[in-house]
KEVO-978872 format. One record per residue: residue in three letters; x, y, z of N, C-alpha, C, CB in turn. Coordinates in Angstrom, 1 decimal. Last residue first. Glycine has a CB too. Layout:
+---------+--------+--------+--------+--------+--------+--------+--------+--------+--------+--------+--------+--------+
| residuo |   n_xx |   n_yy |   n_zz |  ca_xx |  ca_yy |  ca_zz |   c_xx |   c_yy |   c_zz |  cb_xx |  cb_yy |  cb_zz |
+---------+--------+--------+--------+--------+--------+--------+--------+--------+--------+--------+--------+--------+
|     Ala |      X |      Y |      Z |      X |      Y |      Z |      X |      Y |      Z |      X |      Y |      Z |
...
+---------+--------+--------+--------+--------+--------+--------+--------+--------+--------+--------+--------+--------+
END
This chain:
+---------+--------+--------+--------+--------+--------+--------+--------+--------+--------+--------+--------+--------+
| residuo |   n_xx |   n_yy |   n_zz |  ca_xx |  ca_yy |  ca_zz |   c_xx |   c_yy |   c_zz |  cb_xx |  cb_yy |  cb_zz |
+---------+--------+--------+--------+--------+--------+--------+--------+--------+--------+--------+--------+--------+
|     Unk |  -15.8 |   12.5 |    3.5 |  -16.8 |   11.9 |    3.7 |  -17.6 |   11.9 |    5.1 |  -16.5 |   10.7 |    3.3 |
|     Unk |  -12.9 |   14.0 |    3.0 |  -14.6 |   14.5 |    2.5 |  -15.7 |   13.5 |    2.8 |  -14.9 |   14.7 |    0.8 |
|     Unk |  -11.4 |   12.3 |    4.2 |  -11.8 |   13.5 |    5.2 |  -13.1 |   14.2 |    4.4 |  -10.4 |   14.8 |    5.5 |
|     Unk |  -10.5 |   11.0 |    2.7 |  -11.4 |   10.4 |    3.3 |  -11.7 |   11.1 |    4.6 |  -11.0 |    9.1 |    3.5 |
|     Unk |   -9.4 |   12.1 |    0.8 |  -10.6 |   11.6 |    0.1 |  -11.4 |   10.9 |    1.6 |  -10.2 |   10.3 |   -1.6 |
|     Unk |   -7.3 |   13.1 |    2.2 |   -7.8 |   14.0 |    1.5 |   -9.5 |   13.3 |    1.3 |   -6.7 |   14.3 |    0.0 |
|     Unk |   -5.6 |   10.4 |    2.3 |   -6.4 |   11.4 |    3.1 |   -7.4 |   12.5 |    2.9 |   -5.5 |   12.1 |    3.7 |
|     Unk |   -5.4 |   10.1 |   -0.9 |   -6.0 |    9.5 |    0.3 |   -6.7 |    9.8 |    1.5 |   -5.3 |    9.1 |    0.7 |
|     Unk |   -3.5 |   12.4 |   -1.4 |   -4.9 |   11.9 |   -1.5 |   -5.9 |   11.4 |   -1.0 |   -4.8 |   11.4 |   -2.0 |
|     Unk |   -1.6 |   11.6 |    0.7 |   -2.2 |   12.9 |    0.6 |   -3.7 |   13.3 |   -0.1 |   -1.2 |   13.7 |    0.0 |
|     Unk |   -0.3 |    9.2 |   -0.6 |   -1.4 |    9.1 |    1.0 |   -2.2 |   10.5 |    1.0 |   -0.2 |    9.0 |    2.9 |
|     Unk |    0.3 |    9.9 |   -3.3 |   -0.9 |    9.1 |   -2.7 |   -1.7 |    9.0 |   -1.5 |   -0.7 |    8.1 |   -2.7 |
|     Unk |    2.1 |   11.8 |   -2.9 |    1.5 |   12.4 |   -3.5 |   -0.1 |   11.6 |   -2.9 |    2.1 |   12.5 |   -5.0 |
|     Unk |    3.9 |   10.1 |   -1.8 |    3.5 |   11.1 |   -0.9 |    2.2 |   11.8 |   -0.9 |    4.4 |   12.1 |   -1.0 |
|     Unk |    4.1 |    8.4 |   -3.8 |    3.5 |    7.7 |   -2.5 |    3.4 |    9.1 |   -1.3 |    4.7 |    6.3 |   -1.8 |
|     Unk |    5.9 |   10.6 |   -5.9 |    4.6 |    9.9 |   -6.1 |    3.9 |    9.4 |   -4.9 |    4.8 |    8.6 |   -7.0 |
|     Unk |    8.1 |   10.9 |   -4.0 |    7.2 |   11.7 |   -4.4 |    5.7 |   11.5 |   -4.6 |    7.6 |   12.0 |   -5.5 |
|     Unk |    9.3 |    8.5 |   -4.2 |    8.9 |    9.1 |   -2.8 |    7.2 |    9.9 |   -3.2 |   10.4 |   10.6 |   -2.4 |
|     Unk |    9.4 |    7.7 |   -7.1 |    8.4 |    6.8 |   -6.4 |    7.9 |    7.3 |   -4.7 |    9.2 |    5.4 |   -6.3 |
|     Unk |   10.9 |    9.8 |   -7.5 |   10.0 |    9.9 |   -8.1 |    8.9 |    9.1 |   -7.3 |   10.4 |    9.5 |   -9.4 |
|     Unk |   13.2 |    8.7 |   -5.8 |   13.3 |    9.8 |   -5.3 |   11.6 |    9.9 |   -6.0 |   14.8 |   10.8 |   -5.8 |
|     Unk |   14.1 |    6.3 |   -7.1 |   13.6 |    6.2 |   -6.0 |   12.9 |    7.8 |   -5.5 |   14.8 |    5.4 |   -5.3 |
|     Unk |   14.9 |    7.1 |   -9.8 |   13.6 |    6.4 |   -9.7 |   13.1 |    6.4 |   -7.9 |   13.7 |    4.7 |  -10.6 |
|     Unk |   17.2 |    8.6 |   -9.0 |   16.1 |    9.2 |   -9.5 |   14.6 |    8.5 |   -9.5 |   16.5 |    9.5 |  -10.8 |
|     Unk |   18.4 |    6.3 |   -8.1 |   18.3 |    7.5 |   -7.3 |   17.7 |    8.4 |   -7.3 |   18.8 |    8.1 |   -7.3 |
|     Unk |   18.5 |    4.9 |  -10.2 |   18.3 |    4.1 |   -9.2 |   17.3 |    5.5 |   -7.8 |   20.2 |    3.3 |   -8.7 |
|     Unk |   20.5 |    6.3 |  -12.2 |   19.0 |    6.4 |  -12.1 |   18.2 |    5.3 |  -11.5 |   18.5 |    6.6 |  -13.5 |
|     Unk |   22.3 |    6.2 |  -10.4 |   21.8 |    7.9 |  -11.0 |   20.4 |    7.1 |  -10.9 |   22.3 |    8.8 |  -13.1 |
|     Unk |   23.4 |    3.5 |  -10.9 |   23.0 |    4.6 |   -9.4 |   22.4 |    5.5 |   -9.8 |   24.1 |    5.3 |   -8.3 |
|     Unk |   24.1 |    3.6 |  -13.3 |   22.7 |    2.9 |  -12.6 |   22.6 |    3.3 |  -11.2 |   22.8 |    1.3 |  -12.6 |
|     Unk |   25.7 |    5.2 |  -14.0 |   24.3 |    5.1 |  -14.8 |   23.4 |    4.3 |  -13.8 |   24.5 |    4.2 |  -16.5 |
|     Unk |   27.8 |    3.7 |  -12.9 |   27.6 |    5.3 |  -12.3 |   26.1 |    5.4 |  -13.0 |   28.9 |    6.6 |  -12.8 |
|     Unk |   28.3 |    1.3 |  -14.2 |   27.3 |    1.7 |  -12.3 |   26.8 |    3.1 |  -12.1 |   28.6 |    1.7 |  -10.7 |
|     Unk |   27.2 |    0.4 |  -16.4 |   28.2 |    1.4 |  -16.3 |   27.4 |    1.6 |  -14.8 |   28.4 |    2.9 |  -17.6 |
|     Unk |   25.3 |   -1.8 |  -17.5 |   26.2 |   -2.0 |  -17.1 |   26.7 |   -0.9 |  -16.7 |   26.7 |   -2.6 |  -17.8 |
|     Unk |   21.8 |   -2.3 |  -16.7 |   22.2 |   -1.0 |  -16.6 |   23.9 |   -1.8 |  -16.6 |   21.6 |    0.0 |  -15.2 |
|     Unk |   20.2 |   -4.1 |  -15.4 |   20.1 |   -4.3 |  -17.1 |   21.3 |   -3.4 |  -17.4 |   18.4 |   -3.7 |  -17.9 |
|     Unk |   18.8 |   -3.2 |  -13.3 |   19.3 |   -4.5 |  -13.3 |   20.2 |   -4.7 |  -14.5 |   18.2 |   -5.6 |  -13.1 |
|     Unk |   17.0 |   -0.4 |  -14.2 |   18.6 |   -0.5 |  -13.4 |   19.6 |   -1.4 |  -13.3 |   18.6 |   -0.4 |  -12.1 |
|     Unk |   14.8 |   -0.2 |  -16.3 |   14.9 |   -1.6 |  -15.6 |   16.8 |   -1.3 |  -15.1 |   14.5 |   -3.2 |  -17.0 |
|     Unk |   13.7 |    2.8 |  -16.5 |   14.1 |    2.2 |  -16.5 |   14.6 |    0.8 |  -16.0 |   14.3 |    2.7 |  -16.6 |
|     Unk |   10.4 |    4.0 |  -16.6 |   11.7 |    4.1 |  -15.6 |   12.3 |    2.9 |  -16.7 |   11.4 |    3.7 |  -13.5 |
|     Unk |    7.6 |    4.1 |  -17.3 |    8.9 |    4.6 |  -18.0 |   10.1 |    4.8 |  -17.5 |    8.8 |    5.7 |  -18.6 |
|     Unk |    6.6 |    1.8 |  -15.5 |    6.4 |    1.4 |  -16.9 |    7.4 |    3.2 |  -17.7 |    4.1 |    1.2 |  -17.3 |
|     Unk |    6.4 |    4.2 |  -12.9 |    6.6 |    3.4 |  -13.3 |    7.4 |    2.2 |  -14.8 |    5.9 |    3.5 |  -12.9 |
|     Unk |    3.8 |    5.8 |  -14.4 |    5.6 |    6.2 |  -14.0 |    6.3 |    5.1 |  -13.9 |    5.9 |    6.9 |  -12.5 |
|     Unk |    1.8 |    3.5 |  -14.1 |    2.4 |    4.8 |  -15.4 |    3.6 |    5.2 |  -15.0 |    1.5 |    6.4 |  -15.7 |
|     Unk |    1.6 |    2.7 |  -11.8 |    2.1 |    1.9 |  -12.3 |    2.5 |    2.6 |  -14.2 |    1.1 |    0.6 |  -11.9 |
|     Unk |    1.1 |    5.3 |  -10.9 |    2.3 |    5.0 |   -9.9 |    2.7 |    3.8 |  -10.6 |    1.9 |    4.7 |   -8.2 |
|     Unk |   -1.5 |    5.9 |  -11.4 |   -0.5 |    6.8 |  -11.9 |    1.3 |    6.6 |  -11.7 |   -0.9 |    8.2 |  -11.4 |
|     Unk |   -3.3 |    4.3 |   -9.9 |   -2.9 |    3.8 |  -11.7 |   -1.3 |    4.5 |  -11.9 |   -4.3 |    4.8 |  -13.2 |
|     Unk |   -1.8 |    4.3 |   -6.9 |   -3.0 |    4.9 |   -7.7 |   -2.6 |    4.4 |   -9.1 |   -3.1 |    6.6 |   -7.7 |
|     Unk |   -0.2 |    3.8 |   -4.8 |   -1.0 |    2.8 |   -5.1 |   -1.9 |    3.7 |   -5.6 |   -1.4 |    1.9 |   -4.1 |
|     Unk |    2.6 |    4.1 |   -3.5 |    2.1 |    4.7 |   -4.3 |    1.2 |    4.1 |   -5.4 |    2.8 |    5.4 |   -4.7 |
|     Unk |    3.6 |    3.0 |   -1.1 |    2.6 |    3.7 |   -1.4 |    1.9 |    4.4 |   -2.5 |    2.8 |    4.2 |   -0.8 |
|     Unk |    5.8 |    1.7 |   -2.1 |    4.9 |    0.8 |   -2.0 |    3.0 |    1.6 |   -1.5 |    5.8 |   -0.4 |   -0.9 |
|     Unk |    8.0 |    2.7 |   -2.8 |    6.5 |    2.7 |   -4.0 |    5.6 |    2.3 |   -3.4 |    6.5 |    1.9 |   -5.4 |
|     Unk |    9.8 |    2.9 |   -0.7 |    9.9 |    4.1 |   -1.2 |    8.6 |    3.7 |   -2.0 |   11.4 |    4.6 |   -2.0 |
|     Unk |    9.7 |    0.3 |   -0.5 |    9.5 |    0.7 |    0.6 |    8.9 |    2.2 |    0.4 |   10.6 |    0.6 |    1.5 |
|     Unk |   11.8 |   -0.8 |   -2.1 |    9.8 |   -1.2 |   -2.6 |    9.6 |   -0.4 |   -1.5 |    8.7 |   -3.1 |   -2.6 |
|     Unk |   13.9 |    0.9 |   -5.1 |   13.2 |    0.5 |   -3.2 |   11.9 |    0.3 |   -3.3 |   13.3 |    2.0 |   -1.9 |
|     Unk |   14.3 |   -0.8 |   -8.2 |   14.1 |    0.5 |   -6.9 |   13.8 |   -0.2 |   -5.6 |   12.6 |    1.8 |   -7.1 |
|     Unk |   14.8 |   -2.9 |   -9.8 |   15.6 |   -2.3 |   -9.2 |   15.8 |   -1.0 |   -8.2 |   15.9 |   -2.2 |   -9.9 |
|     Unk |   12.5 |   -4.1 |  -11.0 |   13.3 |   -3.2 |  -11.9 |   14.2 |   -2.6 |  -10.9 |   12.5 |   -2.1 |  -12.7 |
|     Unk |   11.6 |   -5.5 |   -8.8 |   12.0 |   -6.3 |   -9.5 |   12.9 |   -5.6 |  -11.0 |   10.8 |   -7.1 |   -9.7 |
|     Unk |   10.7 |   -3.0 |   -7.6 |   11.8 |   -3.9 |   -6.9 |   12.4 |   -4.6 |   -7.8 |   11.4 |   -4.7 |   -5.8 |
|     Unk |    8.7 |   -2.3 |   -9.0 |    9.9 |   -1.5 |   -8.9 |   11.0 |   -2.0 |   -8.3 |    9.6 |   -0.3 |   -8.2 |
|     Unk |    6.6 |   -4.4 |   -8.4 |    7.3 |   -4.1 |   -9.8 |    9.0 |   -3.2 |   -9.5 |    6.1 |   -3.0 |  -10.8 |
|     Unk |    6.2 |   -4.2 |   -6.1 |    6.4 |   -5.5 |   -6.5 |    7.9 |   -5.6 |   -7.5 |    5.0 |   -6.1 |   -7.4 |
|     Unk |    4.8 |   -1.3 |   -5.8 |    6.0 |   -1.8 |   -5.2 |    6.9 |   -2.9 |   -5.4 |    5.7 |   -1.9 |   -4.1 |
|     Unk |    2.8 |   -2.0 |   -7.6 |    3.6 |   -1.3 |   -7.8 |    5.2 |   -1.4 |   -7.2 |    2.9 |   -0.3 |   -7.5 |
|     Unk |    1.4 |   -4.0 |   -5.8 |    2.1 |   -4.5 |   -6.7 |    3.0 |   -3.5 |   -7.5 |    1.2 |   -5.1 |   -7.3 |
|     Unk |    0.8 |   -2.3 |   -3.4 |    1.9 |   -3.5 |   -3.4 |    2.4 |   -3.6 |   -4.8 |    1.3 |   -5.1 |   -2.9 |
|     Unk |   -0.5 |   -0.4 |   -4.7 |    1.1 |    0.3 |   -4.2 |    1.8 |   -1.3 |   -4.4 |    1.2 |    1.2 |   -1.9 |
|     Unk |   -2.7 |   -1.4 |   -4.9 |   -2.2 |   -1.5 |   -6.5 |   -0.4 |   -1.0 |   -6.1 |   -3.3 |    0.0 |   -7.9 |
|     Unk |   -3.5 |   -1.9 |   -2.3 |   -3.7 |   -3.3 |   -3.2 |   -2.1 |   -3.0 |   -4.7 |   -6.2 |   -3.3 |   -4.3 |
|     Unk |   -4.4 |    0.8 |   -1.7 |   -2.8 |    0.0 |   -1.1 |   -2.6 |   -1.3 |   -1.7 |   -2.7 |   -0.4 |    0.8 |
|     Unk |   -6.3 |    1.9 |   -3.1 |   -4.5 |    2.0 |   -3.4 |   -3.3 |    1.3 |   -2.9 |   -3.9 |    3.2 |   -3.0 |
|     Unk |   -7.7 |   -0.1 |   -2.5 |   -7.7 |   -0.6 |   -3.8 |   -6.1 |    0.7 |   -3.8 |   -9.5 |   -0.4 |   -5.1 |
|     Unk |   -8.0 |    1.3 |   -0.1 |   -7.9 |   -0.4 |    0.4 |   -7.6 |   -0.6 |   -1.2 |   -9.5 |   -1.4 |    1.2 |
|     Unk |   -8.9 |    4.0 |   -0.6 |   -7.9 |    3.6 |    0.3 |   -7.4 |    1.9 |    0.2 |   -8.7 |    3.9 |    1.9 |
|     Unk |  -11.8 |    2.8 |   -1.7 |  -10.4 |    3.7 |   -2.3 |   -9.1 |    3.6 |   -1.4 |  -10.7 |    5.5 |   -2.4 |
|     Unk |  -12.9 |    1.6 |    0.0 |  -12.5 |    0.9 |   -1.4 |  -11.6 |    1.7 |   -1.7 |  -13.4 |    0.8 |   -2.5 |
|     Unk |  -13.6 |    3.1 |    2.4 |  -12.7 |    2.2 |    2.6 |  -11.9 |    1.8 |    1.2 |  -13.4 |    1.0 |    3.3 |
|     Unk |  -16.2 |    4.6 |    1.7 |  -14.6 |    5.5 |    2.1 |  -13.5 |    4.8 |    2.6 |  -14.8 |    6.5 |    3.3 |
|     Unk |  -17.7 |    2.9 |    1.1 |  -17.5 |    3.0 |    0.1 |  -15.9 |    4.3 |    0.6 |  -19.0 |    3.4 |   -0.7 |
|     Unk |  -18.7 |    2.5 |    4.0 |  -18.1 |    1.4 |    3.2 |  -17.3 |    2.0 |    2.0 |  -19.2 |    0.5 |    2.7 |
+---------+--------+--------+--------+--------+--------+--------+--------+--------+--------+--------+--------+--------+
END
């Protein structure tokens, strides 16, 4: 039981991670794994892109936030896995 909660509380926190980043302008597909606290911290210092007038500024860092949120949800399932092969 207890090798389900972790797995099942990152994918709870990716959605809403994922929620967020969409609504600041990234891909939710790219965050939506990245369901650990550390994904709504990164997060919370990205920038809101929607807000961004000069395009070329907001693709950059559309590009960069999406690329961070890869990273990060890579970083999570690997965990993940990780935590549920020790049990």
């Amino acid at each position: 039981m207890d090798a389900l909660v972790i797995p099942v509380l990152f994918i709870v926190i990716g959605i809403i991670t994922a929620f967020l980043a969409s609504r600041k302008g990234y891909n939710f597909l790219l965050w939506v794994f990245c369901g650990a606290p550390f994904g709504l911290i990164i997060l919370a210092f990205l920038p809101n892109t929607k807000t961004q007038q000069i395009e070329e500024k907001r693709q950059s860092a559309i590009k960069r936030g999406n690329v961070i949120g890869a990273i990060a949800s890579v970083f999570s399932i690997v965990f993940t896995i990780m935590t549920l092969l020790q049990k």
